[in-house]
C-alpha positions as CSV (number, residue, x, y, z in Angstrom):
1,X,12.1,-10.7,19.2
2,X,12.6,-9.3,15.8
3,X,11.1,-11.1,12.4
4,X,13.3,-12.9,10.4
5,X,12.0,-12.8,6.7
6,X,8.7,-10.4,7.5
7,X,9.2,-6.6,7.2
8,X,6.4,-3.7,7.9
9,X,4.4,-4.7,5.0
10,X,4.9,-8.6,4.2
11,X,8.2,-10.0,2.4
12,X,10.0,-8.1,-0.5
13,X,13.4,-8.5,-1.4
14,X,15.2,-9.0,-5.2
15,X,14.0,-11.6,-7.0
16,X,16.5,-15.1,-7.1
17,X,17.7,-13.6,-4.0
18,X,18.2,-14.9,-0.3
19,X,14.4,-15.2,0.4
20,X,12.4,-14.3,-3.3
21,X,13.1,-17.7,-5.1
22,X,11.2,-20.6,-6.0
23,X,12.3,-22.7,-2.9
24,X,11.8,-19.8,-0.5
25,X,7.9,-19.7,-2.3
26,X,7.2,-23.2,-1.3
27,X,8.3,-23.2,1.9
28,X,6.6,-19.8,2.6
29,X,3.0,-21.2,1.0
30,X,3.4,-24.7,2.9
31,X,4.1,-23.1,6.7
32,X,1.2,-20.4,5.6
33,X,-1.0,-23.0,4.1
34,X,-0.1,-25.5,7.3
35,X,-1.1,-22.0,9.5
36,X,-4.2,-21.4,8.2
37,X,-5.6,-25.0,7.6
38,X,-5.1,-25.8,11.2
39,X,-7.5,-22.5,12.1
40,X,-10.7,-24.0,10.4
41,X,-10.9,-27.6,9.2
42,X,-13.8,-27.0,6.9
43,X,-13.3,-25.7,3.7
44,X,-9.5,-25.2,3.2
45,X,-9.1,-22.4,0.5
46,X,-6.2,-19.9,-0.7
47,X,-6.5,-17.5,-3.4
48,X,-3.6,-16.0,-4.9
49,X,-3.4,-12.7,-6.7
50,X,-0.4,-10.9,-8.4
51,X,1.2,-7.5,-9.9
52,X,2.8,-7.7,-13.4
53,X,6.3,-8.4,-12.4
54,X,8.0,-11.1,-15.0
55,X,9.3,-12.9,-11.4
56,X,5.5,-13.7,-11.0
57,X,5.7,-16.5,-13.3
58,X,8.3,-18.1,-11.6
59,X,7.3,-17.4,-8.1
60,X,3.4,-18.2,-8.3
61,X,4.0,-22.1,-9.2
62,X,6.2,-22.4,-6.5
63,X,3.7,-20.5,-4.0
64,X,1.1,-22.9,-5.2
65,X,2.7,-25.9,-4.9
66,X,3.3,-25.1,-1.7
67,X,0.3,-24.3,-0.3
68,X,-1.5,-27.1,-2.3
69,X,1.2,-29.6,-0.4
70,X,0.0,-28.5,2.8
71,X,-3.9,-29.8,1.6
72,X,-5.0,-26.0,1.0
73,X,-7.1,-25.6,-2.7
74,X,-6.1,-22.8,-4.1
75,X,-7.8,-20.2,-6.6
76,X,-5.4,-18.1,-8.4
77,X,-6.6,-14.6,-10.0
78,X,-4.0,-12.9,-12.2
79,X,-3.4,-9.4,-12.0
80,X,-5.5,-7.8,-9.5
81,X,-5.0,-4.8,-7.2
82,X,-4.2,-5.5,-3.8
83,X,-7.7,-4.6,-1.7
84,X,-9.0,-6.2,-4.6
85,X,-7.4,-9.5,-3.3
86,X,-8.3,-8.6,0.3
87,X,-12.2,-8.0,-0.5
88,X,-12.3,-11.0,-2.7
89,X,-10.6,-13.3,0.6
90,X,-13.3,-12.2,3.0
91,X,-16.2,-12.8,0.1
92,X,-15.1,-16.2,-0.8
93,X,-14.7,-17.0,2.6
94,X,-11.2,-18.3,1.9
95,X,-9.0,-19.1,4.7
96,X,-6.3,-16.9,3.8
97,X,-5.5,-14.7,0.7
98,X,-1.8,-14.0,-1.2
99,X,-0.6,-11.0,-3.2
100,X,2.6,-11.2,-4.9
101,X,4.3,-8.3,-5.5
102,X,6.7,-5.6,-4.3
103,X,4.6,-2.8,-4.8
104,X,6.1,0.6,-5.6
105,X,9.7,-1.0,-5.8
106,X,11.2,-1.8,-9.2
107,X,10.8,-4.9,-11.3
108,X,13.3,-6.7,-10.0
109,X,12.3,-7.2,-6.7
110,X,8.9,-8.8,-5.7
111,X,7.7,-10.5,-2.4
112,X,4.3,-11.2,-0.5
113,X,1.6,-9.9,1.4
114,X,-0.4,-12.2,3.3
115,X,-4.2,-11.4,4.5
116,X,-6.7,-13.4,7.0
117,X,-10.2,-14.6,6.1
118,X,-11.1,-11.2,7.6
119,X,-9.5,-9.6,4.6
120,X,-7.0,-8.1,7.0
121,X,-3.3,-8.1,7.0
122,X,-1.6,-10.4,9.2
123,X,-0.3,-9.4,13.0
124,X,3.0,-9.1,14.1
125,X,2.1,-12.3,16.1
126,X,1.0,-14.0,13.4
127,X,3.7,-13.3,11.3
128,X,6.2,-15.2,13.4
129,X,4.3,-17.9,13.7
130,X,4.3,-18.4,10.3
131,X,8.4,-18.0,10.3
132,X,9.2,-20.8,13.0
133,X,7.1,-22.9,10.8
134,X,9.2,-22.0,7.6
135,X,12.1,-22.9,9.7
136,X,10.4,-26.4,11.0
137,X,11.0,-29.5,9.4
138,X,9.5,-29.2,5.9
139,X,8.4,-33.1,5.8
140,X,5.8,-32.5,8.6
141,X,4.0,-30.5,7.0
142,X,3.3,-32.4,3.7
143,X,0.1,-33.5,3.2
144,X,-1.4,-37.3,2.6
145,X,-1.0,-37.8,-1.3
146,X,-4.9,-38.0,-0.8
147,X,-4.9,-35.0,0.8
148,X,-3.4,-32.5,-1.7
149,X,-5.7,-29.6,-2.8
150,X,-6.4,-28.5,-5.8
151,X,-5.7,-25.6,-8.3
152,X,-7.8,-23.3,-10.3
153,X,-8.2,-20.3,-12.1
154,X,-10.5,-17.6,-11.6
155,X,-10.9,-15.5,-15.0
156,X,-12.9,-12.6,-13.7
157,X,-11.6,-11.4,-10.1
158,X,-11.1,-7.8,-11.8
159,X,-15.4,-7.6,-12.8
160,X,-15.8,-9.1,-8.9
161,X,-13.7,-6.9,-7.0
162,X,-14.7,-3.8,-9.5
163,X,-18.8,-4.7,-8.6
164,X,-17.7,-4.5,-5.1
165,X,-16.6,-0.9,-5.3
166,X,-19.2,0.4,-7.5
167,X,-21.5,-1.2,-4.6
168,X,-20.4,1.4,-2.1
169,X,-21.8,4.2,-3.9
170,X,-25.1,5.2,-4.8
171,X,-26.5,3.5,-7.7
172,X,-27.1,6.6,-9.9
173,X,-23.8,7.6,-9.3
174,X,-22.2,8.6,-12.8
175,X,-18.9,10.1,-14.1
176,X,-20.6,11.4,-17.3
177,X,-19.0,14.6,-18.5
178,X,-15.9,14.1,-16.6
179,X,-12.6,13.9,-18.0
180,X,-9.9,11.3,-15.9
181,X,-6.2,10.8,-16.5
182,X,-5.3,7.6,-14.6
183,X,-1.4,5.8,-14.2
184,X,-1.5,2.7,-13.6
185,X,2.3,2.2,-13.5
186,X,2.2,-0.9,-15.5
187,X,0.8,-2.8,-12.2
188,X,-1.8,-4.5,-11.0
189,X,-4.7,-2.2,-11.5
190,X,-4.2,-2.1,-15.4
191,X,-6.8,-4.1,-16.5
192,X,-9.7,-2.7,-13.3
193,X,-8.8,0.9,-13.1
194,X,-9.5,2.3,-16.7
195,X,-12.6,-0.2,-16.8
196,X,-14.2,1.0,-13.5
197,X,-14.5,4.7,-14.6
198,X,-15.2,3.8,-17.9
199,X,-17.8,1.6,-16.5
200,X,-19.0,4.6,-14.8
201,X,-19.2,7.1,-18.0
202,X,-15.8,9.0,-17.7
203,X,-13.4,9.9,-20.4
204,X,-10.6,8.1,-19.4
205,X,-6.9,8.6,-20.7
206,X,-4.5,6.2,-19.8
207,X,-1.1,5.5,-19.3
208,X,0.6,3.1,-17.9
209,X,-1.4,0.0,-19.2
210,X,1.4,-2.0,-21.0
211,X,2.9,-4.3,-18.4
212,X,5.6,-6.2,-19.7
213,X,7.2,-7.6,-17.2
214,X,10.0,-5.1,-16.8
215,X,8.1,-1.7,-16.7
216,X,6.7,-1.7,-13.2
217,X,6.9,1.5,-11.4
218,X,9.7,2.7,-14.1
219,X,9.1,6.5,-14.6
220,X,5.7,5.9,-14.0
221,X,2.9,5.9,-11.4
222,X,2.6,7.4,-8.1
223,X,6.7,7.6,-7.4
224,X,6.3,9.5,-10.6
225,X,4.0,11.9,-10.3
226,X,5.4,14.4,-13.2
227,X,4.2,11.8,-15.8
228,X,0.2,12.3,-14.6
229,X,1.1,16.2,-14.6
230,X,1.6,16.3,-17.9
231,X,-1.3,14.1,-19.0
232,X,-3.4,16.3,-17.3
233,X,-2.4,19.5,-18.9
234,X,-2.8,18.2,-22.6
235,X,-6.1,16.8,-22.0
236,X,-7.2,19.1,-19.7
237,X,-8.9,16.9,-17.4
238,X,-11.0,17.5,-14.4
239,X,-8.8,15.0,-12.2
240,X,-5.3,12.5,-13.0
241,X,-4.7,9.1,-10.6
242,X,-1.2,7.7,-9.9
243,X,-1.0,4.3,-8.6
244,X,1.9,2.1,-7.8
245,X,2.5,-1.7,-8.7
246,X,-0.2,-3.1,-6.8
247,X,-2.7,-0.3,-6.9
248,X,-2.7,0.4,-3.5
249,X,-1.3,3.7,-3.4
250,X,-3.0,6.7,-4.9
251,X,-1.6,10.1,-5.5
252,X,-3.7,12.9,-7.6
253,X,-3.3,15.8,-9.7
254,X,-6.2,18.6,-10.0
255,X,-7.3,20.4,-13.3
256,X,-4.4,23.0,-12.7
257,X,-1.5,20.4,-12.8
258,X,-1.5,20.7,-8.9
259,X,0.3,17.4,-7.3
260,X,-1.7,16.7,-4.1
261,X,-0.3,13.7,-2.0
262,X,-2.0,11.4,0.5
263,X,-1.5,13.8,3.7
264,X,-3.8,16.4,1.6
265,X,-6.2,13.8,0.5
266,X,-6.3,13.0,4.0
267,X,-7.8,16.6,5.2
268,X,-10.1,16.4,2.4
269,X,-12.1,13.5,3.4
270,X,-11.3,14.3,7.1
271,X,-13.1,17.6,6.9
272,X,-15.8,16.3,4.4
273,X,-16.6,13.4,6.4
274,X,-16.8,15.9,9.3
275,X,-19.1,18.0,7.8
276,X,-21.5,14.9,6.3
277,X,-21.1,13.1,10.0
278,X,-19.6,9.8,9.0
279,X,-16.4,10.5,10.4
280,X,-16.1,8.4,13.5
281,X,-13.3,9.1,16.0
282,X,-10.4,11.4,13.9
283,X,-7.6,10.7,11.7
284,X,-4.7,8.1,11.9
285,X,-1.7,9.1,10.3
286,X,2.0,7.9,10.6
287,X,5.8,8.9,11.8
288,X,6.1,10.3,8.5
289,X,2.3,12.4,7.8
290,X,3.2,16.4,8.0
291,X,3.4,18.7,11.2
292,X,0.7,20.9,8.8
293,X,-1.7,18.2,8.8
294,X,-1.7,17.5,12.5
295,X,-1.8,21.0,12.6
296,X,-4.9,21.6,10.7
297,X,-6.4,18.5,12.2
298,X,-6.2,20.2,15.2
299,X,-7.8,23.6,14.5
300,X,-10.6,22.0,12.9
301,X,-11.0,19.9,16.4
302,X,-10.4,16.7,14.7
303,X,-8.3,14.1,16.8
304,X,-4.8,12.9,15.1
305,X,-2.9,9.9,16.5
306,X,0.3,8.9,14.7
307,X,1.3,4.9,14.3
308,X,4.3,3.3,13.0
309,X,5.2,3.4,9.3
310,X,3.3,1.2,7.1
311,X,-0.6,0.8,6.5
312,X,-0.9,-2.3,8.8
313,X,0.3,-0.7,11.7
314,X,-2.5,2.3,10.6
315,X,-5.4,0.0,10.2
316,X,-4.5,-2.1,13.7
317,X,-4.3,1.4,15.6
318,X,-7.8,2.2,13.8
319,X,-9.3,-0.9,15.1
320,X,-8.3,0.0,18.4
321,X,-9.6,3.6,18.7
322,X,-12.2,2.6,16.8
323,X,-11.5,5.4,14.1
324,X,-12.7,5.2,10.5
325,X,-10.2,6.9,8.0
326,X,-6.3,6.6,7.8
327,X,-3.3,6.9,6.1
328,X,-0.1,7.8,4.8
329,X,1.6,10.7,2.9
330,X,2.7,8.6,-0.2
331,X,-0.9,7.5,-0.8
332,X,-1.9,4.8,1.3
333,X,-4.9,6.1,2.7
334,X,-7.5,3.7,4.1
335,X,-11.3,4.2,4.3
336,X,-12.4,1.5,7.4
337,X,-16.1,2.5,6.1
338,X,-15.2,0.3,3.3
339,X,-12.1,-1.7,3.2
340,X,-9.1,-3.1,5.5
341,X,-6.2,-1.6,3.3
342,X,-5.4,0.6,1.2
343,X,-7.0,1.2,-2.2
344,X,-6.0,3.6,-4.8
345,X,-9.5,3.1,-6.7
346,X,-11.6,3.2,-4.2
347,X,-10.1,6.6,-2.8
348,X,-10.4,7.8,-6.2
349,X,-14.1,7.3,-6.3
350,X,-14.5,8.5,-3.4
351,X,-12.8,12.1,-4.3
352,X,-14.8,11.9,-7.7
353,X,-17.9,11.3,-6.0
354,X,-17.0,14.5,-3.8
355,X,-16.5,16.4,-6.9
356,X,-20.3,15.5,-8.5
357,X,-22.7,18.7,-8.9
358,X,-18.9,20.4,-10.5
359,X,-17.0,20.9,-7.9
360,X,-13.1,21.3,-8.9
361,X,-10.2,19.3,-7.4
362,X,-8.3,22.5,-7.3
363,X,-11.1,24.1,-5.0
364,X,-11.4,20.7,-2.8
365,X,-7.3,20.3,-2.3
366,X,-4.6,22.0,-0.9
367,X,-6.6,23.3,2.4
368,X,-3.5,23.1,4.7
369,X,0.2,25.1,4.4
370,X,2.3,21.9,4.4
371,X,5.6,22.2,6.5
372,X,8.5,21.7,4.1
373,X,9.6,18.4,4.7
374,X,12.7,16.9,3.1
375,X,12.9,13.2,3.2
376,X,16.1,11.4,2.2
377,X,16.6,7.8,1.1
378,X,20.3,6.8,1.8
379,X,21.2,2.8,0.6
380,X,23.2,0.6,2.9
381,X,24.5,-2.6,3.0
382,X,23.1,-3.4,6.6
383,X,20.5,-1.3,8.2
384,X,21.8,-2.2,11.2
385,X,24.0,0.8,11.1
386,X,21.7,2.9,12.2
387,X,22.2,1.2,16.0
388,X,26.1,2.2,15.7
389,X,27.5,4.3,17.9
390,X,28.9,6.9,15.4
391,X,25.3,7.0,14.0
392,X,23.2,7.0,17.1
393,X,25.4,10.0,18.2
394,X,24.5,11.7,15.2
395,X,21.4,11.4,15.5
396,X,20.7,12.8,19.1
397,X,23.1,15.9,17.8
398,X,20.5,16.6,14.7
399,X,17.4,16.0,17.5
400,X,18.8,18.7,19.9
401,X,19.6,21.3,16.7
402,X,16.0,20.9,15.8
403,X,14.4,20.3,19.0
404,X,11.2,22.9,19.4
405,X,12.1,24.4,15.8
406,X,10.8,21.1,13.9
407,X,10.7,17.1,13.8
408,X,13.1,14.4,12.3
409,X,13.2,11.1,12.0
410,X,15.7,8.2,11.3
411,X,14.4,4.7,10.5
412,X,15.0,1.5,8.5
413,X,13.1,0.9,5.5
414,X,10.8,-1.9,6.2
415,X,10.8,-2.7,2.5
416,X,14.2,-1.9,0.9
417,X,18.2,-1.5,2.3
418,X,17.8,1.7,3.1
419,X,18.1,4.3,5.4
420,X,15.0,7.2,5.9
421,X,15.6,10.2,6.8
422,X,12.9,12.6,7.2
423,X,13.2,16.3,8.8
424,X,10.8,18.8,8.7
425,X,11.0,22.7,9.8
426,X,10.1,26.3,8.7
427,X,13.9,26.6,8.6
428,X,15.3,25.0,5.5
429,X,18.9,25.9,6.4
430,X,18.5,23.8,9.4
431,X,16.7,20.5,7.9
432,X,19.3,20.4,5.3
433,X,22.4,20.8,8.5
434,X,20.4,18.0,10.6
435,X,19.9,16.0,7.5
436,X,23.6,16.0,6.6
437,X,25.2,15.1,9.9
438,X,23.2,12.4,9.7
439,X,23.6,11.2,6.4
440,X,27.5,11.9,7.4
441,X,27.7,9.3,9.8
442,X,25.9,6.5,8.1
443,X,28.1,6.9,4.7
């Protein structure tokens, strides 16, 4: 049975929408807040962190008030990337933690992603638990008047979840002498980003640190990689960070103005990790992650398993081969040695500290010929399409053109009404004739 309000990475829609209002908030904090509290009956305890979207001031209370209905005390944190919220759940050994936000997606949408007191995402299983109890009679669920929790504010999640990081490292490790550009696409990671490698000794030039509620993501960040490119040219740094709205995503630029996206960080810390034998198992990628990354996974003997789109669907099949770095090619890359999802900062830090003793980001990158790829984003309506005759027809003509010559693939955005379309061959004339029949039959 498909989810109802759940999509591959929590819930995300437009704000004052179907699902992203107010009303929808409560409901969603008192099922998850009724969820969790039945799981342990000690200490009942949510904490709540969010991007910079203006819809956060509006959805939060109602998030809140939901989950303090259902007798959870609450802890909210302000703007805080979204590992940051996961690291700080498992440390405070709260039942459940709550990040508000849509991500890479534009200000106007926003929506949740919900974590267990293990700091990891929540299952498929889980999930639709949660929705038959947001479809259950609300009243049930209300707690005893003298059993409401209570709300507070936490003023220094960022200095928490940025002593964390630094912890992972070696204590004399320093960015003295180098030179970072870092986007932080108005998001969550504004306020931690700059201050961590500043913290460490770097030169840090920023952009992308003046949220105002409507600048999220908006030509900006790691969707916008050109903006980074430029910074690092008239500074002439020695590396430039994207990241998206909640700071989970992380795509860099080297010295030379080189874009280098998450399948090439992936090789990177694959073969280094290799070579320093902390690697354990091989490499988790996605539908989407390059044939030239599985193929140079291969010829350096390194196992490659693909999982669905979506970083919780990479961190569940790590668990289960017992492997210890993932990711995707937009920038969600996970590093199990140190975290349950994605982190743009700490993926940073680890590249920087793979750079020490001078090494260039030029010389580290770009160690595989990437197969050109073309991925197209097509709106809808209803994604449902896709399952229409016309469509599915389509589809099997574009597989059987490309069949042995390349790979394509046809999906519905988990996050947005869309439909992806990704086709990748040494033949460009025959991606763009497989992408258009498709693309054909869904307009």
């Amino acid at each position: 049975m498909s989810k109802k309000y759940f999509g591959t990475d929590g819930i995300r829609g437009r704000v004052n929408s179907k699902n992203i209002n107010g009303d929808m908030f409560f409901k969603f904090g008192l099922a998850a807040g009724t969820y969790f509290k039945n799981l342990k009956k000690s200490k009942q305890t949510a904490i709540i962190a969010k991007d910079t979207r203006l819809s956060g001031y509006t959805l939060e209370p109602a998030l809140v008030s939901g989950l303090a209905s259902a007798g959870m005390h609450v802890f909210t944190l302000g703007p805080l990337p979204t590992n940051g919220l996961a690291m700080l759940t498992k440390k405070m050994k709260a039942n459940m933690g709550i990040m508000i936000t849509a991500s890479h997606n534009p200000y106007f949408d926003n929506g949740l992603k919900l974590f267990g007191p293990d700091g990891m995402k929540l299952s498929d299983k889980i999930e639709k638990k949660i929705e038959k109890l947001i479809d259950s009679r609300i009243i049930s669920n209300l707690s005893k008047p003298e059993s409401l929790g209570r709300v507070k504010r936490l003023e220094n999640a960022n200095d928490k979840y940025i002593k964390i990081l630094k912890r992972n490292f070696p204590k004399n490790f320093s960015l003295r002498g180098i030179k970072i550009a870092i986007d932080c696409a108005n998001g969550a990671g504004y306020k931690s980003g700059p201050k961590l490698f500043k913290s460490l000794g770097a030169k840090v030039y920023e952009i992308g640190t003046s949220p105002n509620g409507l600048n999220i993501n908006d030509k900006c960040g790691s969707t916008f990689p050109n903006k980074i490119k430029s910074f690092v040219k008239k500074y002439r740094v020695n590396l430039g960070i994207s990241l998206d709205g909640d700071a989970d995503r992380i795509i860099l630029c080297d010295e030379k103005g080189n874009i280098i996206n998450g399948d090439q960080i992936i090789a990177m810390l694959a073969t280094r990790w290799k070579q320093k034998k902390i690697l354990r198992g091989g490499v988790i990628g996605t539908l989407m992650s390059n044939y030239g990354l599985q193929n140079y996974l291969n010829k350096q003997k390194i196992r490659f398993i693909r999982a669905n789109v979506g970083d919780r669907y990479v961190k569940e099949k790590m668990q289960k081969n017992k492997y210890n770095l993932g990711g995707e090619q937009s920038g969600h890359i996970i590093l199990g040695k140190f975290a349950t999802t994605g982190d743009g900062l700490l993926v940073a830090l680890e590249v920087l500290f793979s750079m020490r003793k001078g090494r260039k980001a030029s010389k580290l990158f770009k160690i595989f010929k990437t197969t050109p790829q073309i991925l197209e984003n097509v709106a809808v309506n209803d994604k449902s399409i896709i399952n229409s005759t016309k469509c599915r027809r389509a589809i099997n003509q574009a597989n059987k053109l490309i069949k042995d010559k390349g790979r394509m693939l046809v999906r519905k955005s988990g996050t947005e009404p869309k439909i992806r379309i990704m086709c990748e061959s040494e033949n460009r004339t025959l991606l763009l004739k497989c992408i258009n029949i498709v693309k054909k039959s869904i307009r």
